[in-house]
N, CA, C and O atoms as CSV, one atom per row, in Angstrom:
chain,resi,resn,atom,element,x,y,z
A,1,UNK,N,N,49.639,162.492,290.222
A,1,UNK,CA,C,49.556,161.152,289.709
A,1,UNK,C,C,49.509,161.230,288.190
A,1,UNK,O,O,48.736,162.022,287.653
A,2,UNK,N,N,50.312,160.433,287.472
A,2,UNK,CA,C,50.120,160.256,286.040
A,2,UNK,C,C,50.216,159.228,285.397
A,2,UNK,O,O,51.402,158.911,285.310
A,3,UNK,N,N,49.544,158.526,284.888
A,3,UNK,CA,C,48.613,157.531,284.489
A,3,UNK,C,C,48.182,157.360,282.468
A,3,UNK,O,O,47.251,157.816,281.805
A,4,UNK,N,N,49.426,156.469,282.082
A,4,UNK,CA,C,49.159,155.818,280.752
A,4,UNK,C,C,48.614,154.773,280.743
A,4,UNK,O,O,48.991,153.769,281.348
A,5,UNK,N,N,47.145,154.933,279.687
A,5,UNK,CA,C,46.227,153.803,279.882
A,5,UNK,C,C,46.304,153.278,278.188
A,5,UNK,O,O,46.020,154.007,277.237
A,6,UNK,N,N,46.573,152.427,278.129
A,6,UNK,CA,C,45.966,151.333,276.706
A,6,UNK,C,C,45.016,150.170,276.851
A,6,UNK,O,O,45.000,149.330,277.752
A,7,UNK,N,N,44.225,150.276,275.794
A,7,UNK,CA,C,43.490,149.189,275.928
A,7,UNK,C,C,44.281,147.830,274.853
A,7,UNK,O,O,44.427,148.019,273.646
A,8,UNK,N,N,44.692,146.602,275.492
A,8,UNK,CA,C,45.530,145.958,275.198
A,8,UNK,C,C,44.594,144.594,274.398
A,8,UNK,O,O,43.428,144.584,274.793
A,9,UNK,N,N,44.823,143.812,273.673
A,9,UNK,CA,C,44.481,142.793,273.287
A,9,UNK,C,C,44.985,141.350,274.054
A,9,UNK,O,O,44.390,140.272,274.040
A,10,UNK,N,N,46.017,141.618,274.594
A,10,UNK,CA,C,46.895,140.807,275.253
A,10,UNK,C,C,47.833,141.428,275.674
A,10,UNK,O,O,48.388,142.233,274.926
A,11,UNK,N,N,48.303,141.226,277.055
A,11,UNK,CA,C,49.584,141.368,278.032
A,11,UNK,C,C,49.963,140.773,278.543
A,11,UNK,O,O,49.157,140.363,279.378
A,12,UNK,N,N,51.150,140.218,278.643
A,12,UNK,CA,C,51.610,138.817,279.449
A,12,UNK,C,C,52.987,139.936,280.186
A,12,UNK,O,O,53.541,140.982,279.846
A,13,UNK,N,N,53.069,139.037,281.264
A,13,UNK,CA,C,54.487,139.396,281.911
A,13,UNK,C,C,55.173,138.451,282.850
A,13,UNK,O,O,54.419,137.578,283.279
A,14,UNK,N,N,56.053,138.415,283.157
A,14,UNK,CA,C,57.390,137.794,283.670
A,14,UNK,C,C,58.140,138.188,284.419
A,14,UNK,O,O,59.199,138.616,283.959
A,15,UNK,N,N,57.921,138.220,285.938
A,15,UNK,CA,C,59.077,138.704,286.732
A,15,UNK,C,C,60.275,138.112,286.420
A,15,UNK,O,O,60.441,136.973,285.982
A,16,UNK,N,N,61.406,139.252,286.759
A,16,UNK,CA,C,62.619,139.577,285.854
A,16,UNK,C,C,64.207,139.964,286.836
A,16,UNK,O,O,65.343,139.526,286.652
A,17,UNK,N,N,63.774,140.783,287.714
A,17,UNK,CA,C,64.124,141.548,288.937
A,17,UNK,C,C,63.899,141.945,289.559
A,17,UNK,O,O,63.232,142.936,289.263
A,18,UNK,N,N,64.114,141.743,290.951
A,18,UNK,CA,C,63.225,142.232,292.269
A,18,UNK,C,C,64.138,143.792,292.680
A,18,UNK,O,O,65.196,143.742,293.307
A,19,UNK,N,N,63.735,144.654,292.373
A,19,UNK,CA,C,63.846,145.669,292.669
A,19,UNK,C,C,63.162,146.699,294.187
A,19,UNK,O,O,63.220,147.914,294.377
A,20,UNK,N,N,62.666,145.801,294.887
A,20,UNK,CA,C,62.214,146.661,296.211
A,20,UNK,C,C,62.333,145.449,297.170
A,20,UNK,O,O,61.518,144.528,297.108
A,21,UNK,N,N,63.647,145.458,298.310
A,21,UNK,CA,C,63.749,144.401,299.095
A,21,UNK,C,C,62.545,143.724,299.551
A,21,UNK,O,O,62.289,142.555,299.260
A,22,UNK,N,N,61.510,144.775,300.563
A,22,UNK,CA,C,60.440,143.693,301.178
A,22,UNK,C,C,58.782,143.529,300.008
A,22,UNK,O,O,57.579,143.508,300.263
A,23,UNK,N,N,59.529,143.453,298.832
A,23,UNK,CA,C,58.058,143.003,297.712
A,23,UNK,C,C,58.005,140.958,298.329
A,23,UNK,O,O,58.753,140.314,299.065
A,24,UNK,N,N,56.772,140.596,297.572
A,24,UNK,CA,C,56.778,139.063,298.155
A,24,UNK,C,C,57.059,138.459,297.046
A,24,UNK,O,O,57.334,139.026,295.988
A,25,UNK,N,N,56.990,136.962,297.283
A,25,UNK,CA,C,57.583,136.337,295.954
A,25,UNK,C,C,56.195,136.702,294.557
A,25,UNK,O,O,54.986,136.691,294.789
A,26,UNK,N,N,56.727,136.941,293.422
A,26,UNK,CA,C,55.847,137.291,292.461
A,26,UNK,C,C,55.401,136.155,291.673
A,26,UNK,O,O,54.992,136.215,290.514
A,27,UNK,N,N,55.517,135.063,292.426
A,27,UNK,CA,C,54.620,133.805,291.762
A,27,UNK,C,C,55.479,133.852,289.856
A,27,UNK,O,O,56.524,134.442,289.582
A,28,UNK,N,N,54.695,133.126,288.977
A,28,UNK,CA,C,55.310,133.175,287.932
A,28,UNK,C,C,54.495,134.278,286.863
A,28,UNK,O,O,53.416,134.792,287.160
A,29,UNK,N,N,54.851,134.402,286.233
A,29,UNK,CA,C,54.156,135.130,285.288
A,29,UNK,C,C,52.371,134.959,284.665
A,29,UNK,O,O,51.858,133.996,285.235
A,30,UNK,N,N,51.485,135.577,283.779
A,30,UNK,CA,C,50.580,136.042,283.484
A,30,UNK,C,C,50.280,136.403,282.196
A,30,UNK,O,O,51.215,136.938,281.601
A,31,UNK,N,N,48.843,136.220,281.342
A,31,UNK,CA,C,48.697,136.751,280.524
A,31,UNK,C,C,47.187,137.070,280.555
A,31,UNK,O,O,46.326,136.352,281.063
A,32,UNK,N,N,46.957,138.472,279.823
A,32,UNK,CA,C,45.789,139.030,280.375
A,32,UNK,C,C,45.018,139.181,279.162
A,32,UNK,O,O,45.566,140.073,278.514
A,33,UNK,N,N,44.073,138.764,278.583
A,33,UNK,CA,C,43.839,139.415,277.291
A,33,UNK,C,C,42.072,140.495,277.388
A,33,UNK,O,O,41.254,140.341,278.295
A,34,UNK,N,N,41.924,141.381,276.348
A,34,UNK,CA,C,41.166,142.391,276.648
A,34,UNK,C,C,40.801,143.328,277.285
A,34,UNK,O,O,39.638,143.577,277.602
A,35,UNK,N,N,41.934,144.058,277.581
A,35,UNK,CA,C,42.356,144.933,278.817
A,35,UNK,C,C,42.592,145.991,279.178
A,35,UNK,O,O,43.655,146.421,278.729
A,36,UNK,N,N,42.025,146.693,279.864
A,36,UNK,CA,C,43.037,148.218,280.147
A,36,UNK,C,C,44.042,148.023,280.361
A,36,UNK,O,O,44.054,146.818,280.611
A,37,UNK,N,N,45.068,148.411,280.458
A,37,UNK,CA,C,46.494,148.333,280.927
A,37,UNK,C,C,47.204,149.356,281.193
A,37,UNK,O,O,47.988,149.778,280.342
A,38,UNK,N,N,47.019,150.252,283.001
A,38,UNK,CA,C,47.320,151.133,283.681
A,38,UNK,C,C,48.364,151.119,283.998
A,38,UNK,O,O,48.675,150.366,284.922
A,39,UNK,N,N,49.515,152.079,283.265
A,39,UNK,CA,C,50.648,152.435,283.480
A,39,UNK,C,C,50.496,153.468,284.759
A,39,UNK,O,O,49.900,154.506,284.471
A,40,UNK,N,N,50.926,153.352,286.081
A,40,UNK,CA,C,50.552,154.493,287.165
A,40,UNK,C,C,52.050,155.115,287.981
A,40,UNK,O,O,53.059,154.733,288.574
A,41,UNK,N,N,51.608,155.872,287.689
A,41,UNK,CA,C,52.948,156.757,288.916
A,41,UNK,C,C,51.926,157.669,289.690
A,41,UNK,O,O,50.957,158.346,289.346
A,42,UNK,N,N,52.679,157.342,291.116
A,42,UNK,CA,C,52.093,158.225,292.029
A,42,UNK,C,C,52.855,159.119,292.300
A,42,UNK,O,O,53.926,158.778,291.798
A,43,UNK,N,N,53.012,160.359,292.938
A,43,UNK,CA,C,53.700,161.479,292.688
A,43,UNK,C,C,53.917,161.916,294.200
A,43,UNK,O,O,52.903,162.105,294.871
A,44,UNK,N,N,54.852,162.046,294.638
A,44,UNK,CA,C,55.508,162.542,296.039
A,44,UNK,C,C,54.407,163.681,296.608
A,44,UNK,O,O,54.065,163.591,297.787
A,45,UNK,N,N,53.791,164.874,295.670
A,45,UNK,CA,C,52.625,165.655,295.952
A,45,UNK,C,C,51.013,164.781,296.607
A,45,UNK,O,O,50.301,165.165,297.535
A,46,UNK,N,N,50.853,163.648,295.806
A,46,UNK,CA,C,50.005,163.262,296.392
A,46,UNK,C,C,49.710,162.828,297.504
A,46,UNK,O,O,48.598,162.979,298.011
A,47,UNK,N,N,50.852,162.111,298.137
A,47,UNK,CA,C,50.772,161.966,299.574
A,47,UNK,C,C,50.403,163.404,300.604
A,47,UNK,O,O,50.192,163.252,301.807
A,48,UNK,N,N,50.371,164.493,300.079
A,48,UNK,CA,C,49.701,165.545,300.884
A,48,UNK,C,C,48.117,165.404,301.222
A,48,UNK,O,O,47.441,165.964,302.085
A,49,UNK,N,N,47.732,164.336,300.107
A,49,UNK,CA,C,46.328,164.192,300.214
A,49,UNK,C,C,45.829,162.833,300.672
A,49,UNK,O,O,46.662,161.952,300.885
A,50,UNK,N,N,44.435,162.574,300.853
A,50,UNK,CA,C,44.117,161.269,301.358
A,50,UNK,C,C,44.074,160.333,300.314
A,50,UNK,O,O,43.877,160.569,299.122
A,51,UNK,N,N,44.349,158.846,301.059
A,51,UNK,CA,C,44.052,157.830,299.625
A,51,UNK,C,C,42.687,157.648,299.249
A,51,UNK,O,O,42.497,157.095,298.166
A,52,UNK,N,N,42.008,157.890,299.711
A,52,UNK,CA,C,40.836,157.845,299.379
A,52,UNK,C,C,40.496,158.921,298.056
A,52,UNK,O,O,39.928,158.481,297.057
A,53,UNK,N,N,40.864,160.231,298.149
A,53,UNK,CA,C,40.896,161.238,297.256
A,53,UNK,C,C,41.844,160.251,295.873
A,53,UNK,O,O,41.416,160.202,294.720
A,54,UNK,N,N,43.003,159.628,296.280
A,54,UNK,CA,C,43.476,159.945,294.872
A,54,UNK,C,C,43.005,158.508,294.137
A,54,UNK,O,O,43.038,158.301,292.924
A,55,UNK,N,N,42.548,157.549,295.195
A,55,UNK,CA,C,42.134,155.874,294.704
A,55,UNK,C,C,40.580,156.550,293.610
A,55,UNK,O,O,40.308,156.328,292.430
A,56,UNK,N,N,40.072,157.148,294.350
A,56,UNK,CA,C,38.767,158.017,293.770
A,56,UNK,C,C,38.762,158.192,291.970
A,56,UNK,O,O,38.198,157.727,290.980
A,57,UNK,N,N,39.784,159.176,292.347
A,57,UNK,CA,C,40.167,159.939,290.836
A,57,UNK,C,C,40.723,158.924,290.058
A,57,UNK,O,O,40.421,159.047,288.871
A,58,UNK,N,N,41.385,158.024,290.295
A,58,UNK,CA,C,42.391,157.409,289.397
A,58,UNK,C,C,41.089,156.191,288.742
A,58,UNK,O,O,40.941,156.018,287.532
A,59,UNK,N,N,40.287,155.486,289.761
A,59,UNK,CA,C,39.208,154.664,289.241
A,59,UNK,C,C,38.204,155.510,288.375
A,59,UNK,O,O,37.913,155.220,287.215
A,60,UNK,N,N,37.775,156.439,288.970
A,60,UNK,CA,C,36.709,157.048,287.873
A,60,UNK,C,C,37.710,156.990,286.393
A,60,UNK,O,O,37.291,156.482,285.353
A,61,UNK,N,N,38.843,157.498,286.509
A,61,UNK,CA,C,39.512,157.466,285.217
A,61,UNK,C,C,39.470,156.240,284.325
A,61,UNK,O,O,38.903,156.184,283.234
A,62,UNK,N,N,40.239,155.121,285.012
A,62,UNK,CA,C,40.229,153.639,284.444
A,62,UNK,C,C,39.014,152.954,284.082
A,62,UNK,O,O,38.973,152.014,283.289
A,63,UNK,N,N,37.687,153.622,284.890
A,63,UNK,CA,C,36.066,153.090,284.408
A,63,UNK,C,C,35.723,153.978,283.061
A,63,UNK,O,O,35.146,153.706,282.009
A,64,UNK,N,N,36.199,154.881,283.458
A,64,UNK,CA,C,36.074,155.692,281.936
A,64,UNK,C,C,36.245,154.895,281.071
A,64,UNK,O,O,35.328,154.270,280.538
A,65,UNK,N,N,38.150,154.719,280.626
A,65,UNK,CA,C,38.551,154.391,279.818
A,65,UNK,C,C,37.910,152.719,279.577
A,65,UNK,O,O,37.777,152.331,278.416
A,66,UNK,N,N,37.619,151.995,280.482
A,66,UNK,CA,C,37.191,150.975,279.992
A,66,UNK,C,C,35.966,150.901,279.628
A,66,UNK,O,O,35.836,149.843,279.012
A,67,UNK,N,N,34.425,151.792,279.711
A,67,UNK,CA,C,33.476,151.797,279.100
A,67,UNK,C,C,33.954,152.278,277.534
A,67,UNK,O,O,33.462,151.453,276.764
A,68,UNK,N,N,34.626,153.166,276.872
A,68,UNK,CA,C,35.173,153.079,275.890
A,68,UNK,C,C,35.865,152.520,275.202
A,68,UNK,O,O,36.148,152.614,274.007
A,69,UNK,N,N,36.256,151.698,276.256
A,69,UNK,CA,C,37.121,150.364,275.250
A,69,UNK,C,C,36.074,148.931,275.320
A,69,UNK,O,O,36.565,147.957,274.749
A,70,UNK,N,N,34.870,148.736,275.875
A,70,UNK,CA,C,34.038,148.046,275.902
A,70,UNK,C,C,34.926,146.581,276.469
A,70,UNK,O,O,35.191,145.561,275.832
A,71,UNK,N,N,35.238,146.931,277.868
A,71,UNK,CA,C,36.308,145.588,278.358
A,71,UNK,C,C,35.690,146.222,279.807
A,71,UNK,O,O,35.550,147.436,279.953
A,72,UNK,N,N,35.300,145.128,280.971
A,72,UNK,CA,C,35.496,145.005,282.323
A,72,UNK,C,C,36.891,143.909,283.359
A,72,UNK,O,O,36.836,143.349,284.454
A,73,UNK,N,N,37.790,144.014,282.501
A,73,UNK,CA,C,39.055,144.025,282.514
A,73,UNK,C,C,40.462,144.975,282.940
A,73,UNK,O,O,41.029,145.697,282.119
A,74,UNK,N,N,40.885,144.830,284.327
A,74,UNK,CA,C,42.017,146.073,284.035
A,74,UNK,C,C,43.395,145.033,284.736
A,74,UNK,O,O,43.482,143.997,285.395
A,75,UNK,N,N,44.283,145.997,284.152
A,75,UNK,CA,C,45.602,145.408,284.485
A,75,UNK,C,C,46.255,147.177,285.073
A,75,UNK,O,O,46.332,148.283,284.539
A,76,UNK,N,N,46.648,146.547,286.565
A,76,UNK,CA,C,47.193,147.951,287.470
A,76,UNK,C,C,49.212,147.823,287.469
A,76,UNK,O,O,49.646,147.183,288.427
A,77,UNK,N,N,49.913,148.191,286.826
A,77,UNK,CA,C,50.968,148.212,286.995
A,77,UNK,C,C,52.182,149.942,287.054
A,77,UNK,O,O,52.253,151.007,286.439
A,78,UNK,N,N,52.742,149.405,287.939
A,78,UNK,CA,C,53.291,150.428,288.903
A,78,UNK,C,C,54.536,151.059,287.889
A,78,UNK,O,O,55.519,150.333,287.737
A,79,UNK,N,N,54.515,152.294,287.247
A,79,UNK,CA,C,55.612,152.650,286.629
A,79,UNK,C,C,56.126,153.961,286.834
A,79,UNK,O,O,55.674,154.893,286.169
A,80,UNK,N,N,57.100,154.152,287.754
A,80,UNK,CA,C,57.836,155.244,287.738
A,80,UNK,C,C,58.934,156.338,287.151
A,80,UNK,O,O,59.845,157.087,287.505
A,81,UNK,N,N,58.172,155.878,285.976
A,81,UNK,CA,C,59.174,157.083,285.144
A,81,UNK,C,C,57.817,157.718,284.121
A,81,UNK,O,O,57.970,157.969,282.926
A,82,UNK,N,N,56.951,157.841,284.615
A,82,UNK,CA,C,56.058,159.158,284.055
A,82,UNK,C,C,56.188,160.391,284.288
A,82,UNK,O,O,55.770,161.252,283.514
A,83,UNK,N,N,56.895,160.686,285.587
A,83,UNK,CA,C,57.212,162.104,286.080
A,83,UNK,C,C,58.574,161.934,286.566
A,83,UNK,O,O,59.356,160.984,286.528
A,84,UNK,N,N,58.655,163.301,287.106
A,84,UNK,CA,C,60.486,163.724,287.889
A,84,UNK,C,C,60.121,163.203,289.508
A,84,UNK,O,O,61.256,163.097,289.973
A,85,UNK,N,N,59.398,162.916,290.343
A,85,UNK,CA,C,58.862,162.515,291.789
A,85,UNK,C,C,58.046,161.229,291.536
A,85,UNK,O,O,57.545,160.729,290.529
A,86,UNK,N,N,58.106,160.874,292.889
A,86,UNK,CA,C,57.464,159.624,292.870
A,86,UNK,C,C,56.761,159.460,294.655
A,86,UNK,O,O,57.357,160.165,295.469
A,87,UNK,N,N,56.148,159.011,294.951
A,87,UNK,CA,C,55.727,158.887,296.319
A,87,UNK,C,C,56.316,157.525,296.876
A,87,UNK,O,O,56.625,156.520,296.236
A,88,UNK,N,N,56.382,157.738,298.115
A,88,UNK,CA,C,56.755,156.483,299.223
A,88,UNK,C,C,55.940,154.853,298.586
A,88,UNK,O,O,54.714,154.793,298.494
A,89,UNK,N,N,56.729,153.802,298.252
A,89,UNK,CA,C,56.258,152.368,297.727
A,89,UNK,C,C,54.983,152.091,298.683
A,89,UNK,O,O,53.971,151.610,298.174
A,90,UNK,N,N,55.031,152.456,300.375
A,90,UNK,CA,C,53.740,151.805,300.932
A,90,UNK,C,C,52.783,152.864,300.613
A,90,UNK,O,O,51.646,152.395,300.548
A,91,UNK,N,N,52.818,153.822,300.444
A,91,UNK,CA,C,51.840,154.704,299.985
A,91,UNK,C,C,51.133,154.070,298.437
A,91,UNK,O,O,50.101,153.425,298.252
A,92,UNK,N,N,51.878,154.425,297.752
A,92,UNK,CA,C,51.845,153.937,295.991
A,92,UNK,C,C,51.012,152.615,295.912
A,92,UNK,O,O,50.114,152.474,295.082
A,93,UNK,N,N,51.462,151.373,297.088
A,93,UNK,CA,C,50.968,150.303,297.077
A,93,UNK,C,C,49.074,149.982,297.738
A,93,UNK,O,O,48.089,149.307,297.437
A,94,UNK,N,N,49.533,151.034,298.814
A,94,UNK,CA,C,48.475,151.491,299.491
A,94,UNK,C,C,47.215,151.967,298.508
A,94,UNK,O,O,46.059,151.685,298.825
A,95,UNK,N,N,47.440,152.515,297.611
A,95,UNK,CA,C,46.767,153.362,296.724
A,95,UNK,C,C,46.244,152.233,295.391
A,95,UNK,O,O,45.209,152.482,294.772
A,96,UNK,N,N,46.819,151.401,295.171
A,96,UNK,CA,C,47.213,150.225,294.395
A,96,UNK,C,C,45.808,149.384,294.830
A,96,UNK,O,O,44.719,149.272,294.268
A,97,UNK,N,N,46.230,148.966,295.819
A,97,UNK,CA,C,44.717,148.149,296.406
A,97,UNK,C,C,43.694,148.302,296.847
A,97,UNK,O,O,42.824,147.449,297.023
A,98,UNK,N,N,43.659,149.653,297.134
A,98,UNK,CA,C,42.482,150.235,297.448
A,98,UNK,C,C,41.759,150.093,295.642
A,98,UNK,O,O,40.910,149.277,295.284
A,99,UNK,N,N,42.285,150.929,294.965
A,99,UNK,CA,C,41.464,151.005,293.529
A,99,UNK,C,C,41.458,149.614,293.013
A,99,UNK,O,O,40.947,149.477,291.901
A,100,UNK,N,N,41.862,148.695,293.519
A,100,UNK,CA,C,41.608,147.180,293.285
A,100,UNK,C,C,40.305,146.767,294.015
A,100,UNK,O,O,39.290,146.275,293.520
A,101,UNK,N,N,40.489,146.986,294.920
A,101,UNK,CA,C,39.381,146.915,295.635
A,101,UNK,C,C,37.777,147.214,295.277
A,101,UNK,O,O,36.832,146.428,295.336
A,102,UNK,N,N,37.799,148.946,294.794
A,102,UNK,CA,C,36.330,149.424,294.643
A,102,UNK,C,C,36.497,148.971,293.317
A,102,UNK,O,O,35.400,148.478,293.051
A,103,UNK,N,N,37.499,148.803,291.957
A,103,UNK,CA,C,37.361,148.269,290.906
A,103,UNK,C,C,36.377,146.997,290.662
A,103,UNK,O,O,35.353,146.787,290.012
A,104,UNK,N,N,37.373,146.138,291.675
A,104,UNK,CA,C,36.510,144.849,292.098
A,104,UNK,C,C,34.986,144.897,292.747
A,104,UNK,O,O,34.281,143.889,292.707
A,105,UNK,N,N,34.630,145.838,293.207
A,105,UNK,CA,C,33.155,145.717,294.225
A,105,UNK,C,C,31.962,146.308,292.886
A,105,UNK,O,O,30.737,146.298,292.768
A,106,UNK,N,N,33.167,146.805,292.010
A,106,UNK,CA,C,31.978,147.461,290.364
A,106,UNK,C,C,32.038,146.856,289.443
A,106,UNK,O,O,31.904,147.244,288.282
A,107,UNK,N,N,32.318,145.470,289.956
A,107,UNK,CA,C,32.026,144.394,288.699
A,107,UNK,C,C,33.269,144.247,287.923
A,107,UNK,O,O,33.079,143.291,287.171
A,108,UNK,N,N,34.502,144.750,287.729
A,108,UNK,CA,C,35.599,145.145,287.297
A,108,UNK,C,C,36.663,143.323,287.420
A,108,UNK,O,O,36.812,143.084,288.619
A,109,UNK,N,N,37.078,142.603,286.860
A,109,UNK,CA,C,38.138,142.023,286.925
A,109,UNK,C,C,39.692,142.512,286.756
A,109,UNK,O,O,40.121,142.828,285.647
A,110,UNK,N,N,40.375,142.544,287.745
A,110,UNK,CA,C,41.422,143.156,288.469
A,110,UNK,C,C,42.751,142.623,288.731
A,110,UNK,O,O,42.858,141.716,289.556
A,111,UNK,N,N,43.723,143.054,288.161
A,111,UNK,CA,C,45.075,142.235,288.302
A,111,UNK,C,C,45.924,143.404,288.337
A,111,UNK,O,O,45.673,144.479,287.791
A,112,UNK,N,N,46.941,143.116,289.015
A,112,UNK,CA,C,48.090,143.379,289.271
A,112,UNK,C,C,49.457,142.987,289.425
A,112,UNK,O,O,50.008,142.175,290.168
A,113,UNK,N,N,49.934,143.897,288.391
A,113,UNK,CA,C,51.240,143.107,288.319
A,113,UNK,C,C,52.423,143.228,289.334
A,113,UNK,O,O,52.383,144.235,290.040
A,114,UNK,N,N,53.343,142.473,289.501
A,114,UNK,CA,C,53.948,142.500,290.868
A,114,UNK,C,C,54.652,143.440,290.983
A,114,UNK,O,O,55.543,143.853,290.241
A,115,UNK,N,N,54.076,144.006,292.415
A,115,UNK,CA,C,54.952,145.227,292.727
A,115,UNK,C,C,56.143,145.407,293.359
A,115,UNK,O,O,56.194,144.930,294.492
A,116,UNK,N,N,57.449,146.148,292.815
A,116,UNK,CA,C,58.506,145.678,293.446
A,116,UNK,C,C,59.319,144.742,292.279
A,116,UNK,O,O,60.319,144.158,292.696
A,117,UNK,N,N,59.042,144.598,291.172
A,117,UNK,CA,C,59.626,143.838,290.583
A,117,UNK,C,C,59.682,144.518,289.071
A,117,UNK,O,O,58.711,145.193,288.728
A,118,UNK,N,N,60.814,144.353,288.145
A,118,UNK,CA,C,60.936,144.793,286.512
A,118,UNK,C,C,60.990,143.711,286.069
A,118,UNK,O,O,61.694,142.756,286.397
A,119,UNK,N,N,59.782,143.885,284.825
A,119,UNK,CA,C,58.900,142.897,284.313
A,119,UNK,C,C,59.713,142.554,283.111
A,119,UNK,O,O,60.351,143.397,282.481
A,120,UNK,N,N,59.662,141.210,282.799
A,120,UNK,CA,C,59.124,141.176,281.061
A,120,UNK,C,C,58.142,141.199,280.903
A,120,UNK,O,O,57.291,140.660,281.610
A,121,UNK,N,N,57.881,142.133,279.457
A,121,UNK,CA,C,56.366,142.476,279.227
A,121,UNK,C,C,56.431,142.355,277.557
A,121,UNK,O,O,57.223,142.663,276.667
A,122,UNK,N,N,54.825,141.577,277.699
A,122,UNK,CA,C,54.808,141.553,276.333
A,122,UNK,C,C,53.254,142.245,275.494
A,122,UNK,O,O,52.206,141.702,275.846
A,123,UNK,N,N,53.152,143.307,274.516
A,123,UNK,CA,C,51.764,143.754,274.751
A,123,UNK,C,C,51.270,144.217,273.550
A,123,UNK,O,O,51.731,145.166,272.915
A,124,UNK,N,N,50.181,143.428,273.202
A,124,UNK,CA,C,49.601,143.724,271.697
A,124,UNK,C,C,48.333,144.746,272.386
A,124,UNK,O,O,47.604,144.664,273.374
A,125,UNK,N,N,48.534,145.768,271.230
A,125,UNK,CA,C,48.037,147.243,271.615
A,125,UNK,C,C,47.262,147.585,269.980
A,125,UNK,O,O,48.001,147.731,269.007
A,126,UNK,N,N,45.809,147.682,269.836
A,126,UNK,CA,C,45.499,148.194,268.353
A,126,UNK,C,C,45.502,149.529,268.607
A,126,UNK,O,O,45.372,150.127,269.675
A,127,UNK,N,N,45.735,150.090,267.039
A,127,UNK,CA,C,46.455,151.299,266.771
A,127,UNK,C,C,44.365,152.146,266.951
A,127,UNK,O,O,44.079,152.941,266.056
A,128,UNK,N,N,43.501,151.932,267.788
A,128,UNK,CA,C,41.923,152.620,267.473
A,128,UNK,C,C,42.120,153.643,268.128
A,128,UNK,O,O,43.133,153.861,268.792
A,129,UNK,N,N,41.038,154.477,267.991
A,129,UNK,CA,C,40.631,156.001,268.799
A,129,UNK,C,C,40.120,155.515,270.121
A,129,UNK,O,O,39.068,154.921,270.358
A,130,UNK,N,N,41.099,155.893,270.951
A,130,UNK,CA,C,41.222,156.150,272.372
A,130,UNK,C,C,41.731,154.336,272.677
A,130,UNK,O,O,41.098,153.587,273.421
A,131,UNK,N,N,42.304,154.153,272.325
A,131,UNK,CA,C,43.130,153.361,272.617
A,131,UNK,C,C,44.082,153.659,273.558
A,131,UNK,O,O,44.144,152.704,274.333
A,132,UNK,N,N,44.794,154.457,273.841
A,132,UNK,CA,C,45.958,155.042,274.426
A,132,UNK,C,C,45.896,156.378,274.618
A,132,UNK,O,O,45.973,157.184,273.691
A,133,UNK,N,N,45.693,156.817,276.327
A,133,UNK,CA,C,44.936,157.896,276.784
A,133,UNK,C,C,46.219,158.185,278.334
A,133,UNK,O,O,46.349,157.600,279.409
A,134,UNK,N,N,46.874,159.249,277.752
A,134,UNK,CA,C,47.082,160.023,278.949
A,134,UNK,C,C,47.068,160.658,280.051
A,134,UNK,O,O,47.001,161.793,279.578
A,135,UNK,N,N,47.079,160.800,281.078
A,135,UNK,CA,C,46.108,162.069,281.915
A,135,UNK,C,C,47.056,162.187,283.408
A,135,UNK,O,O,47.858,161.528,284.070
A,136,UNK,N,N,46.602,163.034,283.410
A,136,UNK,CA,C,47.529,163.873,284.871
A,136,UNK,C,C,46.503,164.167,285.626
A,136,UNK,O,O,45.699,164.986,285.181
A,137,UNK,N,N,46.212,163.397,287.341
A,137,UNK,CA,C,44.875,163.189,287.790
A,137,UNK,C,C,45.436,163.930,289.077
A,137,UNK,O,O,44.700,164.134,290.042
């Protein structure tokens, strides 16, 4: 799994193209302000493991990054071009709501952007220390 996180000032987006036949309708667009903003690819390897293992790792990560960015705010969006593999969409999605889920049960406000669909995106990002945090989980 690999996972670009910024902490955003504002993110808005705009479904654009439906790119995965059975996604649902993506309602209209969104704007999020004070935010993590989880760039995620799940990785064809991870499906060797349980979702529980990788929903685990990927939240401890995003609670990280948001006690350092002093925001209980996250924005979960699905991007597959962090690596060369990618895992199965119901898996990926699977994995998606689960960490929505325990995000949500830790006090966390939780959005997701539509999956199955290429966005317009729009995203004010300050240039601070640890603003924009990499990691291979």
């Amino acid at each position: 799994m690999k996972v670009l996180v910024f902490y955003v000032n504002s993110f808005s987006y705009k479904p654009k193209v439906k790119n995965l036949e059975s996604a649902p309708d993506p309602g209209e667009g969104k704007t999020i302000n004070s935010a993590i903003l989880a760039f995620i690819q799940i990785e064809e390897d991870d499906e060797e493991k349980d979702i529980l293992s990788r929903e685990k790792k990927l939240v401890n990560h995003l609670k990280w990054t948001a006690r350092k960015n002093n925001t209980t705010n996250m924005i979960l969006h699905s991007f597959a071009h962090l690596a060369e593999s990618k895992a199965s969409a119901d898996y990926t999605k699977d994995i998606f709501d689960a960490c929505e889920k325990r995000l949500a049960n830790g006090g966390f406000k939780v959005d997701q952007t539509p999956f199955g669909y290429f966005l317009d995106l729009k995203i004010d990002a300050p240039g601070s220390s640890l603003a924009r945090i990499w990691a291979s989980l």
